[in-house]
Every structure is written in C-alpha cells, then in structure tokens.
C-alpha positions in Angstrom: 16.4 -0.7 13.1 16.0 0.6 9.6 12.6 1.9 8.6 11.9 3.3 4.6 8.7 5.2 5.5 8.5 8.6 4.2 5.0 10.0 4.7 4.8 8.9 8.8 8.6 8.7 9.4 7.8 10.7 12.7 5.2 8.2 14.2 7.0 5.5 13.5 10.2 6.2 14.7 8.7 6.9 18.0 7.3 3.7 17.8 10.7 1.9 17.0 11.8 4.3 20.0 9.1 3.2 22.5 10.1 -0.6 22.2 13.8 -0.2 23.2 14.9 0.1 19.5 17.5 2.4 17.9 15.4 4.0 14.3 17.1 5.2 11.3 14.7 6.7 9.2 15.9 6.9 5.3 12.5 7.9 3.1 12.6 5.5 -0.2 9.8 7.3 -2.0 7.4 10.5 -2.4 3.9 11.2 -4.0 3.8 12.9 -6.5 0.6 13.8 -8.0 -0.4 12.7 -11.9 1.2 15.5 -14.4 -2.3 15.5 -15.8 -5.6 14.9 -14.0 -7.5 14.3 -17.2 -8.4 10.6 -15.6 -9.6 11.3 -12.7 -11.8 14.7 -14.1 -12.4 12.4 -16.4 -13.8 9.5 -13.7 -15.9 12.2 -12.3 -18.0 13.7 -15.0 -18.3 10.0 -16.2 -19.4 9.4 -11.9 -21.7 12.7 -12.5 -23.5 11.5 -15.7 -24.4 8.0 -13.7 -22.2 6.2 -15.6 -21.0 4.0 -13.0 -22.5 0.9 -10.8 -19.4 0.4 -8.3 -16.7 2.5 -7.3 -13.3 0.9 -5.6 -10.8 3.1 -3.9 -7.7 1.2 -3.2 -6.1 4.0 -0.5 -6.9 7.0 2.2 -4.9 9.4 -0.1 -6.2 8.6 -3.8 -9.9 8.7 -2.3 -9.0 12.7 -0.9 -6.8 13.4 -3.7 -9.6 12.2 -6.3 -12.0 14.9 -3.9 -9.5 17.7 -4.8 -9.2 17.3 -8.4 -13.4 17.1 -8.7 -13.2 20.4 -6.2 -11.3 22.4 -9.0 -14.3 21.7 -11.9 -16.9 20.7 -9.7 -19.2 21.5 -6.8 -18.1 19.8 -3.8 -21.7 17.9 -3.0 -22.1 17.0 -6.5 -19.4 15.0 -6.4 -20.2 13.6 -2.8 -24.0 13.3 -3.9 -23.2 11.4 -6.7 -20.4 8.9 -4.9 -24.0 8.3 -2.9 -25.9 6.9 -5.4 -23.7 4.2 -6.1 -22.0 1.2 -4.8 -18.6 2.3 -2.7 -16.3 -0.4 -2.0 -12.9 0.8 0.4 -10.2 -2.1 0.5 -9.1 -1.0 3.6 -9.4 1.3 6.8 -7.7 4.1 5.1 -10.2 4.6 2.1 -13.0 3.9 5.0 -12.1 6.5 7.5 -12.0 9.4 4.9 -15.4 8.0 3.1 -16.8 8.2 6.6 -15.3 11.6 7.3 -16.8 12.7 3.8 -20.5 11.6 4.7 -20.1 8.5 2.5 -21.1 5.0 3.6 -19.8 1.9 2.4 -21.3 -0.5 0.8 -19.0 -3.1 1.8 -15.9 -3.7 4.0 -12.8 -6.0 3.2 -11.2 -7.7 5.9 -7.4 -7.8 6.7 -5.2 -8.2 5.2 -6.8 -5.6 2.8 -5.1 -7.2 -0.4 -6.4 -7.0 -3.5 -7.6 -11.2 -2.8 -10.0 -10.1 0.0 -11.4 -7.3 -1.7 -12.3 -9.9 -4.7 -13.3 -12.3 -2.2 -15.1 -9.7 -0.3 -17.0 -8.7 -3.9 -17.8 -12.2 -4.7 -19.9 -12.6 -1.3 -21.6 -9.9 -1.9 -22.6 -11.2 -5.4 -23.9 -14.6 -3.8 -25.7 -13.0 -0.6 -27.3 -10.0 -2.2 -29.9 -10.1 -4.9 -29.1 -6.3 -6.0 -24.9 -6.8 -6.2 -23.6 -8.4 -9.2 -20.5 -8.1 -10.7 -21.4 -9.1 -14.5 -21.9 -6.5 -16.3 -21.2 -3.7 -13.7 -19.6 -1.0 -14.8 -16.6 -0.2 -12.2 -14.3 2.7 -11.3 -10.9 1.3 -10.1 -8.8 4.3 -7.9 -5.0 3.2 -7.9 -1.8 4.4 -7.1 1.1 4.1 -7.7 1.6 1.1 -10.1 -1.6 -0.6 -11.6 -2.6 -4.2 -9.8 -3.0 -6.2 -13.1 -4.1 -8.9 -11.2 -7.3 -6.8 -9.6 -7.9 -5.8 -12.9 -8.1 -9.0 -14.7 -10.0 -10.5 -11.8 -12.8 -8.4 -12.1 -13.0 -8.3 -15.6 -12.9 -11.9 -15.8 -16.3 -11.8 -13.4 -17.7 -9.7 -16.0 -17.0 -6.4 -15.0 -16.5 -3.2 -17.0 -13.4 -2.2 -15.4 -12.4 1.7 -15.6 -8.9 2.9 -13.8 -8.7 6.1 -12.5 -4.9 6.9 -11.7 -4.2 9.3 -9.1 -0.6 9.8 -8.2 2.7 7.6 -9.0 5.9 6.8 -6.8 9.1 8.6 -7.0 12.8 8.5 -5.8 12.8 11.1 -2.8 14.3 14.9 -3.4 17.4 13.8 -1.3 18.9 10.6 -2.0 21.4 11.0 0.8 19.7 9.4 3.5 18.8 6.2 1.5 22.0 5.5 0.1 23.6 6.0 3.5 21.5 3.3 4.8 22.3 1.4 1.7 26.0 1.5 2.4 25.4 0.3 6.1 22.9 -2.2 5.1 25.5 -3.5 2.5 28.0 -3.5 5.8 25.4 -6.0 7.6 25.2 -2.8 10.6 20.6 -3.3 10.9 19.6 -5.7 13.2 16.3 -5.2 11.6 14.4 -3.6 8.6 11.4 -2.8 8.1 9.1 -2.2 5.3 5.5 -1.0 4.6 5.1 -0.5 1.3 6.1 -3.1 -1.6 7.6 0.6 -3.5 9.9 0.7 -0.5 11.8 -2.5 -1.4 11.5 -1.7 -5.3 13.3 1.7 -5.1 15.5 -0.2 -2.1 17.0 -2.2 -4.7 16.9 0.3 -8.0 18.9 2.9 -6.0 21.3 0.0 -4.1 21.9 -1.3 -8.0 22.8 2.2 -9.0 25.6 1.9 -6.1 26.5 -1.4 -7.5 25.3 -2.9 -4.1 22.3 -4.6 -4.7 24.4 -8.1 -4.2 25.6 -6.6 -0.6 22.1 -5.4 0.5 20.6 -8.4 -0.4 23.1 -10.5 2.0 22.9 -7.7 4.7 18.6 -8.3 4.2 19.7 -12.0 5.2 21.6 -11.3 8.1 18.8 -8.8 9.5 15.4 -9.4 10.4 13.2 -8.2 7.4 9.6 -7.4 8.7 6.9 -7.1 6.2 3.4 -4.9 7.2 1.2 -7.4 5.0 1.1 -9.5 2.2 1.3 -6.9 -1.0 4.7 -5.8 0.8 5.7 -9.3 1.1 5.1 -10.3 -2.9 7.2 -7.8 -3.7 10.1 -8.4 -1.4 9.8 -12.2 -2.7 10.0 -11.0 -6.1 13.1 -9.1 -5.3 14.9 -13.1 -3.9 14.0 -11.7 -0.2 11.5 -13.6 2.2 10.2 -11.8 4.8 10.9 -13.4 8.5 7.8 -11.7 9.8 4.3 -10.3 8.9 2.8 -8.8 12.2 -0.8 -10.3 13.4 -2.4 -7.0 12.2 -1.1 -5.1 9.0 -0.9 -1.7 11.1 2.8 0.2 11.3 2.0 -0.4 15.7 1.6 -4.0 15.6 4.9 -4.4 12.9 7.3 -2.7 15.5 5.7 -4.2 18.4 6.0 -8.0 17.1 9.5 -7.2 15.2 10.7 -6.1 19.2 9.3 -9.1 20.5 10.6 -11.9 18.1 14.3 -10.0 17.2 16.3 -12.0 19.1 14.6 -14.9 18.4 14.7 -14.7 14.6 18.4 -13.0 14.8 19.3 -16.2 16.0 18.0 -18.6 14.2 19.3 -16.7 11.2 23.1 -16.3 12.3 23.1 -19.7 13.3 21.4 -21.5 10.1 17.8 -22.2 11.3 14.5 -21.6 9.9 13.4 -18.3 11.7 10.3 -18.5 14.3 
C-alpha cells in the first residue's frame, strides 16, 4: 500500500501496519514557509486596526503559522485579543483545535466534509439564522495555503464580501526525490495493491515528478489497476482532474477511517477492477 504523506508518514504507516497492510511511505511534498511574510504582517496590523468583520482559516498549520509571524512584530495577546473581537470561522477540525488551544472561540463550525462548499454553506446559514451575521459588505480575511481556492474566493465575493487573502506557506517537491520516484517506477510496474492520498498536492506533484520520468502514462494505468483511496472531496477533484477517479472516499475524511475502510473493501474493489466491474 502506497501512502504520499509527508508531515504524518509515521502515524499513518502504523495505521496501514495495524490493518494487515504492507506501507511504503514516499513523501510527495513539504511546507515551505512564504519567502516574505509581508501578507500575513500585513493581515495582522490590518486585524489590529479593526479592519476586519470575519476571519477564515482554511488549515491547523496556516492558523499557528499566521501566530508566529504576528509574534515577531507583535505582542502575543494583541494579536489573540484582537482575533476575539471579530467573527472566526475554522473550515475544519484542524483550524478548530488550535483556535481552541489559543483561547479563541468560534463563531461557527463547518461540517464534514470540511470543503470549501460547506464552509459557504455553513456561512450562508449563518446569514439567514442570525440577525448580526451578514456576508454583504463584510470585510473578510481569507488564510490559504498552498494554492489559492478561486472558487472560495469568487463565492464569497459574489455574496458581497470584501475578500482579503492572506497567504501563508506554498507546496514544494520534497529535499529527496528518491523515495518518490522509486514508488513511481513500481507504481508504473502495476506492484501497489493500493494508494492512498490525502492531499489533492499529493497527486499534482505525483504526476509532475512521474512526467519528468516520462511515466505519467504508466502510473496512470498502474492507478487503474490499484485501489486509489481519496481522504475527501478536495483530494478527489484533483485526482479527477488528473483522468483518475477515486474508488473510495472513507465515511469520515480522517487519515484512521481512510486505511481502515481501504482494508476492508481491497479485495472487493481489487476485483471488480481486474475483472472489468464498476468497483463497490
């Protein structure tokens, strides 16, 4: 079973290991932090000066990361005072458990699968059920990473909203390459029963590295012989924008649930694929 994580490689090979399978690990990507911070120093002296009505962060990381830049220019409470006084919106349980950890409450809580469409949804209830939330008109902070979400963007703008990004930190190829393009060649030899991904930059820098090799064509038919399991539905978008549907998306978009599920229904799906049948 082929897993792409980098940041949790350890955890979840154990997992892979405590359902009976055998993990290769081969990180696809690293963090890397912004070359400048001048957008997120930037976010918080706007933030200090009350300048803001709603603030989103999108993931666990950017929400500490945009802590640490504040901490190099700015009090530490300030900044935490003055996330206070506003609206704080977390798309998912990431964002929430360090807001909570910080003394910060949210103001609201998307449900799974924590895509960008529930946290609009989520934002639109809020507009209908509470005379003090609106969306027209407010002036929001938007934490990213990695890539922008145009679509989240021109969602909320089209509700009205005065949309500010704050980039954080972008994707990379990992330090050592070796790993990857080693699972690359046995992934182009059809020898994974089973990948799995948890991050749509997984399968991006899957295919720029395998097209490199001149094997993008072989990985794509060794994807179709193996099960491909997808954590949720931003991973899966991207996979289908690569030509590669997933077989699976586990009941809960959580790295546990994804091995557990993948370990139950292998054989099942394996099947169906090698034999021509819609997998199950």
């Amino acid at each position: 079973m082929l897993a792409l994580e980098s940041r949790r490689a350890p955890e979840l090979a154990k997992l892979i290991s405590t359902y009976g399978g055998q993990a290769v690990v081969a990180p696809a990507m690293r963090e890397l932090p912004l070359d400048s911070n001048s957008e997120a120093l930037q976010f918080v002296a706007s933030l200090l000066a009350g300048e803001f009505d709603i603030v989103i962060f999108l993931t666990g990381v950017g929400c500490r990361a945009i802590l640490e830049v504040a901490e190099t220019k700015y009090p530490r409470d300030d900044y935490l005072a003055a996330l206070r006084r506003v609206k704080v919106v977390p798309r998912g349980p990431k964002p929430v458990a360090v807001l909570r950890e910080l003394g910060v409450t949210p103001t609201l809580t998307v449900p799974e699968p924590n895509t960008w469409r529930e946290l609009v949804q989520t934002l639109d209830g809020a507009t209908e059920s509470s005379p003090g939330f609106r969306l027209r008109g407010a002036r929001i902070a938007l934490q990213e990473y990695g890539v922008s979400n145009p679509e989240l963007v021109a969602a909320l703008t089209e509700r009205g909203a005065l949309v500010t990004r704050v980039p954080v930190y972008r994707w990379a190829l990992p330090d050592d390459l070796a790993p990857l393009q080693t699972a690359i060649r046995e992934l182009a030899a059809e020898k994974f029963g089973a990948v799995l991904f948890t991050t749509g930059i997984q399968a991006s820098h899957l295919f720029q590295v395998a097209g490199e090799m001149k094997l993008e064509d072989a990985v794509r038919r060794g994807l179709n012989r193996a099960i491909v399991a997808s954590i949720g539905p931003t991973t899966t978008e991207e996979l289908l924008r690569k030509g590669i549907a997933p077989d699976l998306e586990p009941s809960h978009p959580k790295m546990g649930f994804l091995v557990k599920e993948t370990a139950e229904r292998a054989s099942r799906i394996l099947n169906a694929k090698r034999h021509g049948r819609a997998s199950a």
